[in-house]
C-alpha positions as CSV (number, residue, x, y, z in Angstrom):
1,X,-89.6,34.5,22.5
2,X,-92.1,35.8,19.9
3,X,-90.2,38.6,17.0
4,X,-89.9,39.4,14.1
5,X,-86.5,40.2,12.7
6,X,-85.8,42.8,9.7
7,X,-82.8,42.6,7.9
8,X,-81.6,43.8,4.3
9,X,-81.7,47.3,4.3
10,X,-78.4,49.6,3.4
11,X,-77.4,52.5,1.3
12,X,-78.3,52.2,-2.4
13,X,-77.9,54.9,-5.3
14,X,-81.3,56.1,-6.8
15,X,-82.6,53.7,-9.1
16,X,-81.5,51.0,-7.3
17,X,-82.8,48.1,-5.9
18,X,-82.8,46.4,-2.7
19,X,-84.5,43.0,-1.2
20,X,-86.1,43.4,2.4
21,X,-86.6,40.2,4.5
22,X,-88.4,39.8,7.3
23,X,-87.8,36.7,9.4
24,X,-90.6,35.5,12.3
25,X,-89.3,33.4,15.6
26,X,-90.7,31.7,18.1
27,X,-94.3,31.5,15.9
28,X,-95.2,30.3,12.1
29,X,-96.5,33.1,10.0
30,X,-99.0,30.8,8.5
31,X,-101.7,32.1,10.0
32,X,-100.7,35.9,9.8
33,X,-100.9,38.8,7.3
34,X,-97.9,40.6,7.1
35,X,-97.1,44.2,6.1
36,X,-94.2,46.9,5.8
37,X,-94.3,50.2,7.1
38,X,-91.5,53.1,7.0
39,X,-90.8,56.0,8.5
40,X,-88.5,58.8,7.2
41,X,-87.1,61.2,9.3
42,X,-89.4,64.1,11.0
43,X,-92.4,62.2,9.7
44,X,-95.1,59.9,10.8
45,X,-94.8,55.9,9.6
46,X,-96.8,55.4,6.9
47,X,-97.6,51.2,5.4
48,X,-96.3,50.5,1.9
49,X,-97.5,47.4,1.7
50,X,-99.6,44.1,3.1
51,X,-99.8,40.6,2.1
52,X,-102.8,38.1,3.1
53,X,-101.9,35.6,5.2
54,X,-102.1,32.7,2.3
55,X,-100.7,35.1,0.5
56,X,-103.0,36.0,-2.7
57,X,-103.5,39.5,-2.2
58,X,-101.6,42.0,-1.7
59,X,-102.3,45.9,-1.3
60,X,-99.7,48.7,-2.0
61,X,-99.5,52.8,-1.1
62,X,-99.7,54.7,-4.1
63,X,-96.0,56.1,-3.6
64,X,-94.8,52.7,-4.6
65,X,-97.3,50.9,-6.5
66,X,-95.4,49.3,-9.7
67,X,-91.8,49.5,-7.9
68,X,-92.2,47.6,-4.6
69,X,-93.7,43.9,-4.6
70,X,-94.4,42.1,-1.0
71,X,-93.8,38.6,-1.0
72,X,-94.5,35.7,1.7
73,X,-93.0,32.5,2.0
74,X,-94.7,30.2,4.7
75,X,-92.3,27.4,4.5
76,X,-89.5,29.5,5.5
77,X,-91.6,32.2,7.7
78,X,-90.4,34.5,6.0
79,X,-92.2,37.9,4.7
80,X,-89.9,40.2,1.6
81,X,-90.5,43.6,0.0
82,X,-88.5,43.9,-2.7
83,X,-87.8,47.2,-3.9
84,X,-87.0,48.5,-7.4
85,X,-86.3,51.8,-8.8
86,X,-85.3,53.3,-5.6
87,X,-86.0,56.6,-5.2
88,X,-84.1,59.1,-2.5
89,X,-87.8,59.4,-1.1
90,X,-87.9,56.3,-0.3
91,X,-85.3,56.9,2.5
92,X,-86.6,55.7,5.6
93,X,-86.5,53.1,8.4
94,X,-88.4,49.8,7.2
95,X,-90.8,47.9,9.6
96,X,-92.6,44.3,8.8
97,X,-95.6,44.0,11.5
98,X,-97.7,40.8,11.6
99,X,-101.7,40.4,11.6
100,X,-103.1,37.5,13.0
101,X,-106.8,36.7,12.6
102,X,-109.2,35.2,9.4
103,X,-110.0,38.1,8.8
104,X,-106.9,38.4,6.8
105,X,-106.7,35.2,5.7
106,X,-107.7,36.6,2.0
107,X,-107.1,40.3,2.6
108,X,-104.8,42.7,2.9
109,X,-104.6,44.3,6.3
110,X,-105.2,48.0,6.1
111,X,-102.1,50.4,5.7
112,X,-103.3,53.1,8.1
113,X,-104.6,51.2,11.2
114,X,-101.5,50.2,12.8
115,X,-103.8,48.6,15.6
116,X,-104.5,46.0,13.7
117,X,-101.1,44.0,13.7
118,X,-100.2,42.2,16.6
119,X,-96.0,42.2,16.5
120,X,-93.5,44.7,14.9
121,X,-90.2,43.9,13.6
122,X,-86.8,46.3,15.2
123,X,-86.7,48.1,11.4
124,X,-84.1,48.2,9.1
125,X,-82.6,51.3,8.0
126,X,-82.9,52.0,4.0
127,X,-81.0,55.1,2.8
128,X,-81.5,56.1,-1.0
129,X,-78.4,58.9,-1.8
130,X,-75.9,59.3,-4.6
């Protein structure tokens, strides 16, 4: 069976910080970009951040440029997003998604065409609250 499993989300005081992982089965992430999404209640699921499948570039959204760095580590197929100075706006559910292709193999996926990523993790919740 093919997933992707998120994991490493929880409740953290603003300013925080908090590691996301992102674990593939069933396939090797070699050969795939990765990405994170979120989506926050009563609003669409916006991307935060992508990764190239070997793993030189990287692409971030505004909101979390110079707090947030995506990580992948292809010996242990294993994508991260770890996030610093956590701000209560950054409460949301957390995706990873997977893009497979050469396309990607030295870019970024795009953040706003979901279509382009071919599996979606189950989410982890991450909740930013004193």
């Amino acid at each position: 069976q093919l997933q992707l499993v998120d994991s490493g989300g929880g409740l953290v005081q603003p300013g925080g910080s908090l590691r996301l992982s992102c674990a593939a089965s069933g396939f090797s992430l070699d050969h795939y970009a990765m990405a994170w999404f979120r989506q926050a209640p009563g609003k669409e699921r916006e991307g935060v951040s992508s990764i190239s499948a070997f793993g030189g570039i990287t692409n971030y959204a505004e909101s979390v440029r110079g707090r947030f760095t995506v990580s992948k580590d292809n010996a242990k197929n294993t994508v991260y997003l770890q996030m610093n100075s956590l701000r209560p706006e950054d409460t949301a559910v957390y995706y990873c998604a997977a893009a497979y292709g050469s396309s990607w193999y030295h870019t970024p996926p795009s953040l706003s065409n979901e279509y382009e990523y071919d599996y979606w993790g189950q989410g982890t919740q991450v909740t930013v609250s004193s």
